[in-house]
C-alpha positions as CSV (number, residue, x, y, z in Angstrom):
1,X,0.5,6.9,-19.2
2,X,0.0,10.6,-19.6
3,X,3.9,11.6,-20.8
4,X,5.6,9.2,-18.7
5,X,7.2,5.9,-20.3
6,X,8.8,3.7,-17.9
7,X,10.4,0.3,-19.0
8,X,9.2,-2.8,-17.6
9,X,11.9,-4.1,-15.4
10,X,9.3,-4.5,-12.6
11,X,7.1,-7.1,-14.4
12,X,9.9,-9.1,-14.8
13,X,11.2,-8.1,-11.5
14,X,7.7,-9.3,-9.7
15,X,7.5,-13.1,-12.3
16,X,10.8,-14.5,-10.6
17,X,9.9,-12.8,-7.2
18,X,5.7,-13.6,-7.3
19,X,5.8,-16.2,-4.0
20,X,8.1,-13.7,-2.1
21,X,5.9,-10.7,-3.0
22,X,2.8,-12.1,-2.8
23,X,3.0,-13.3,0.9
24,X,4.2,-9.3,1.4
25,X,1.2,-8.0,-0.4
26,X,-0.5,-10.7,2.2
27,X,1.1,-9.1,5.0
28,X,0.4,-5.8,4.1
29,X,-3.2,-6.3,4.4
30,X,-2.3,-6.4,8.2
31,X,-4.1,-3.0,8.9
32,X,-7.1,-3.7,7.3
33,X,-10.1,-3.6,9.7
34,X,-13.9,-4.1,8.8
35,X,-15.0,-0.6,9.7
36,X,-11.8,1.8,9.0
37,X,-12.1,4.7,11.8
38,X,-8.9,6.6,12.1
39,X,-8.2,6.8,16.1
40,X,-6.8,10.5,17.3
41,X,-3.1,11.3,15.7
42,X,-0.5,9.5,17.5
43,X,2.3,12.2,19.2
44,X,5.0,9.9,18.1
45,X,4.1,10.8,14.1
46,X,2.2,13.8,14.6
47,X,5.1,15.9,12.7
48,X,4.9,13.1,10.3
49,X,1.2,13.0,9.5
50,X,1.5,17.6,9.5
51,X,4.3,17.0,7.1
52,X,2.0,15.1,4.3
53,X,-0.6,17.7,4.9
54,X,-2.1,16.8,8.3
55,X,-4.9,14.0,9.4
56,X,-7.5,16.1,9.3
57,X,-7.3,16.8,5.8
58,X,-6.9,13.7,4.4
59,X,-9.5,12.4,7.0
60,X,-12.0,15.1,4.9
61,X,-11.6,13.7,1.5
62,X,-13.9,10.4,0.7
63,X,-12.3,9.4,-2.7
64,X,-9.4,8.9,-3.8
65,X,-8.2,7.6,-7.8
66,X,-4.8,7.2,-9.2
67,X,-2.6,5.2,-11.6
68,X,-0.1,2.7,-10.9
69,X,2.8,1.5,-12.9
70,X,5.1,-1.2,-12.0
71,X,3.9,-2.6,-8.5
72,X,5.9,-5.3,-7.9
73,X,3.7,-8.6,-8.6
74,X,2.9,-10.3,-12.1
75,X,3.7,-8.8,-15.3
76,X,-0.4,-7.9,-15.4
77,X,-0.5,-5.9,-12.3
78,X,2.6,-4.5,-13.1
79,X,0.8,-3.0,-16.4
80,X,-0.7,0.4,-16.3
81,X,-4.1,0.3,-13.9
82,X,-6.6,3.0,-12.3
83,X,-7.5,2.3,-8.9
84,X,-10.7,4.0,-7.1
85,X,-10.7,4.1,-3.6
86,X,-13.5,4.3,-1.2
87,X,-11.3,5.9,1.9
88,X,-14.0,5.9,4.6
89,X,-14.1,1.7,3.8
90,X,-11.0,1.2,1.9
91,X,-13.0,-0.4,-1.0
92,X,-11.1,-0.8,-4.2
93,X,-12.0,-1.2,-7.9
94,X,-9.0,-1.4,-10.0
95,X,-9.1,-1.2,-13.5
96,X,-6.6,-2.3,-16.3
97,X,-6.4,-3.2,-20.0
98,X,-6.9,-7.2,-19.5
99,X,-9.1,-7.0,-16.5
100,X,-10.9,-5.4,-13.9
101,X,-10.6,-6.5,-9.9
102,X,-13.1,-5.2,-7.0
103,X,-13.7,-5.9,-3.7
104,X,-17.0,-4.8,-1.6
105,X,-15.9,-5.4,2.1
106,X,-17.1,-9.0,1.3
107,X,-16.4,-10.0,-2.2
108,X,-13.5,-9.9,-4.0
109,X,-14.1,-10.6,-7.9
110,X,-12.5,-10.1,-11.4
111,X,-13.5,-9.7,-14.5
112,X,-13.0,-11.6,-17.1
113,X,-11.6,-14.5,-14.6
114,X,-9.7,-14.9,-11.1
115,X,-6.5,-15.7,-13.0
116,X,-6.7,-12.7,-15.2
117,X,-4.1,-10.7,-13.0
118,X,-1.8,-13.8,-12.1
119,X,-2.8,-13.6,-8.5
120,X,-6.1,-13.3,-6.3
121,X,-7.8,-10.3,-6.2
122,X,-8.5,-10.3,-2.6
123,X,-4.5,-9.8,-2.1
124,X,-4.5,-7.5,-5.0
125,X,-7.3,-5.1,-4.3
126,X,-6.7,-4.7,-0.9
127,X,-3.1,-4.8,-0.4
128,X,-1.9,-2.5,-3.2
129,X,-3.7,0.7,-1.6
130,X,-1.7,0.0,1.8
131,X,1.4,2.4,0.8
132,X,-0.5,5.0,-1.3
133,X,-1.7,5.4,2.1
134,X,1.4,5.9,4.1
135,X,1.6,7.7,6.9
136,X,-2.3,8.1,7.4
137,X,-2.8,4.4,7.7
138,X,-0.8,4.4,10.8
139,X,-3.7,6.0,12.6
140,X,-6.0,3.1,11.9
141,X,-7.3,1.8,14.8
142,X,-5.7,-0.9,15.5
143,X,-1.6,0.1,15.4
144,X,0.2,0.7,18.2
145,X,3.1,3.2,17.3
146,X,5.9,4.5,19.5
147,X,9.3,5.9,19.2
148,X,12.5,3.6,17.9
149,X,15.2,6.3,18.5
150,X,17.2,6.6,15.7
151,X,18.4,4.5,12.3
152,X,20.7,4.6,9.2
153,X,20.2,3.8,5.8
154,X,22.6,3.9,2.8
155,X,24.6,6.3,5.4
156,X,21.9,9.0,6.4
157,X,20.5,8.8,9.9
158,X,16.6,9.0,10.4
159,X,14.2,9.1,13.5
160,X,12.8,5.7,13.5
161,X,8.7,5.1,14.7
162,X,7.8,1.4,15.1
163,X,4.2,0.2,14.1
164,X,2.7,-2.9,15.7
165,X,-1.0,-4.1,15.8
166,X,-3.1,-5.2,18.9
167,X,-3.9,-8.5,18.5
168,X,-6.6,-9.6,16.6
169,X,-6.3,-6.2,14.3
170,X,-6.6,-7.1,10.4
171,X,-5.5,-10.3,9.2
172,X,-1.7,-10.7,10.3
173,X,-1.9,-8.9,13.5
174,X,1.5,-10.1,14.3
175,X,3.6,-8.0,11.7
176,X,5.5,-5.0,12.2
177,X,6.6,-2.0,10.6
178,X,9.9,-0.1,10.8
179,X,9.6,3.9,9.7
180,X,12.4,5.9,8.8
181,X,11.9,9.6,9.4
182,X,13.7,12.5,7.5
183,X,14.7,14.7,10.5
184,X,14.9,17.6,7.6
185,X,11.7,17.2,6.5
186,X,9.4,15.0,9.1
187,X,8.4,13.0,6.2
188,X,8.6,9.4,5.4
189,X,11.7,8.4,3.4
190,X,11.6,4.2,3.7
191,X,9.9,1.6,5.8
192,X,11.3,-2.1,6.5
193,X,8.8,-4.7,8.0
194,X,8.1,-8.1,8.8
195,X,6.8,-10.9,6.9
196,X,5.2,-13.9,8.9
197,X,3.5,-15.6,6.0
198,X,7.3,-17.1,4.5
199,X,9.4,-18.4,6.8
200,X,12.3,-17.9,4.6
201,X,11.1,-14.6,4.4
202,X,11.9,-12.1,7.4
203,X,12.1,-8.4,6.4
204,X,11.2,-6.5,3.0
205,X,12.3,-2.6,2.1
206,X,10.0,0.0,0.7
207,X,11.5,3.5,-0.5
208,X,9.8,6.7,-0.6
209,X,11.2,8.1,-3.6
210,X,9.5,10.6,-4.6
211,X,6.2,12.7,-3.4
212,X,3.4,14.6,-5.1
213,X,1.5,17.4,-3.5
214,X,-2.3,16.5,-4.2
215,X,-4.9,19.2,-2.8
216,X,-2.6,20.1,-0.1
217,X,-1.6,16.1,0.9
218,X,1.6,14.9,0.1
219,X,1.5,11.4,-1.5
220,X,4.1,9.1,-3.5
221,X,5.0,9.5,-6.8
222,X,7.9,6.7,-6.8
223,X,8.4,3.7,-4.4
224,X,10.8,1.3,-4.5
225,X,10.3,-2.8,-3.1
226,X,13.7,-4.4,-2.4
227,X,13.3,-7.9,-1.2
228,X,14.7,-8.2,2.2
229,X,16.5,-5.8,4.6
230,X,20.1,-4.4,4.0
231,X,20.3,-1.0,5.0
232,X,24.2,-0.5,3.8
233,X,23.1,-1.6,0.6
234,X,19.7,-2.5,-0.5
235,X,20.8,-4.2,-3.8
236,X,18.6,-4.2,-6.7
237,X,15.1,-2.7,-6.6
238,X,11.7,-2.6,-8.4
239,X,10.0,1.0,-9.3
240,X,6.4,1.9,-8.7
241,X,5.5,5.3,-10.1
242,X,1.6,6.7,-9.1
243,X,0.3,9.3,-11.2
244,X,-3.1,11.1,-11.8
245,X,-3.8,11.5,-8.4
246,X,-7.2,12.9,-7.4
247,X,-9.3,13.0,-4.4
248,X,-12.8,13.8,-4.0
249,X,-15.0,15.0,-1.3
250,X,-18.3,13.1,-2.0
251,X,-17.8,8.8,-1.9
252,X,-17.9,6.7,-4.7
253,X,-21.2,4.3,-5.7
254,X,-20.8,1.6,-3.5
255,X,-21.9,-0.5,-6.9
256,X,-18.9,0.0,-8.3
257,X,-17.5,-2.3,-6.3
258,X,-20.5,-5.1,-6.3
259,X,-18.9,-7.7,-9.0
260,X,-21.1,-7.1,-12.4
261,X,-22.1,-10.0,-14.3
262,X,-19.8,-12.4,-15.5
263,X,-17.4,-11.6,-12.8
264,X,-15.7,-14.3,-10.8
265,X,-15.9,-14.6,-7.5
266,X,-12.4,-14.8,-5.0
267,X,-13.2,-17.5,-2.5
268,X,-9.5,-17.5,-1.3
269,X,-10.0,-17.3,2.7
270,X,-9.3,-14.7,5.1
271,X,-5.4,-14.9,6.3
272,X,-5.2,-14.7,10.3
């Protein structure tokens, strides 16, 4: 991808971890609501949302496409893939070298067959967006943030800004995110949050590693998914890199997302 080689720890990573990750990816899709209107910024994250170039901006742009390597699920999704994403519905069509995935608000498909990505597309398409996202997804309608004082991880202290969901919001209303916030820099370093879907399975880790600067919005470059929650030492982690950002002011063809012919179609239900 471009001049980047990464090795492929993550798609081994996400075949012994698939159950664990796939109930997060499940949870994830939490904030998802059928019409996606960003409520006013939030004063608990304001500096946050200023920090990644500011709600307003990234409310302005209709269109976004990037790259993603290594996202933590099956050895296919973990390939190199181009998603396009509709931002004023949060539509996806994601595109790789053994398949093609979409979802429409109301169909989720894939191309050349539902197993062709080792999970089902409904998870896949509209989960995988959720982090590109971060912070601006936290103005959703829907969240209820307020202040959690202060945290530590791996010995730095951050201002901490807890996200729930009113009930009824998305499809697992009952989650929670935990945000760490650099007090240097106002901007999301790591989030920790629930996972109802597992019972085995209460808290997962996500790392900010690294941000890009896109047209005046900063979004991530590196993540990292650590199973669980150990803030003294996180163990062992997965790398996602996201490359080849770019974000356009007119919206994509909605068709793009209809499923073409041939395409299967996801009937896996809606999680509540």
């Amino acid at each position: 991808m471009d001049s980047i080689s990464r090795n492929k720890t993550s798609g081994s990573f996400g075949t012994t971890r698939f159950s664990l990750v796939l109930s997060v990816l499940a949870a994830l899709m939490l904030g998802m609501l059928p019409a996606w209107t960003a409520h006013a910024a939030d004063n608990t994250l304001e500096k946050t949302y200023n920090a990644h170039g500011g709600l307003q901006r990234w409310n302005a742009v209709s269109q976004m496409t990037y790259v993603m390597e290594g996202f933590p699920l099956t050895p296919q999704v973990a390939e190199r893939s181009i998603s396009t994403v509709d931002l004023s519905t949060r539509n996806n069509r994601i595109e790789s070298e053994g398949y093609i995935v979409g979802y429409n608000g109301v169909q989720a498909w894939a191309v050349p067959d539902v197993e062709s990505v080792g999970l089902t597309p409904r998870f896949y398409t509209l989960g995988s967006f959720y982090f590109i996202g971060m912070p601006f997804v936290f103005a959703d309608e829907g969240a209820i943030v307020s202040d959690g004082g202060t945290g530590g991880f791996k010995g730095k202290t951050y201002r901490i800004v807890n996200v729930g969901y009113k009930k009824g919001t998305g499809h697992t209303s009952k989650d929670d995110y935990v945000l760490f916030i650099d007090p240097d820099t106002d901007m999301l370093a790591l989030i920790n949050h629930s996972v109802t879907e597992v019972e085995a399975v209460k808290r997962v880790t996500w790392t900010f590693d690294e941000w890009q600067e896109v047209e005046g919005l900063m979004v991530p470059a590196k993540l990292t998914f650590y199973p669980g929650w150990n803030p003294a030492d996180p163990g062992a982690g997965a790398e996602i890199y996201i490359t080849g950002v770019k974000f356009s002011n007119s919206s994509p063809s909605a068709s793009i997302y209809n499923p073409p012919p041939g395409a299967q179609i996801d009937d896996t239900p809606d999680i509540h």
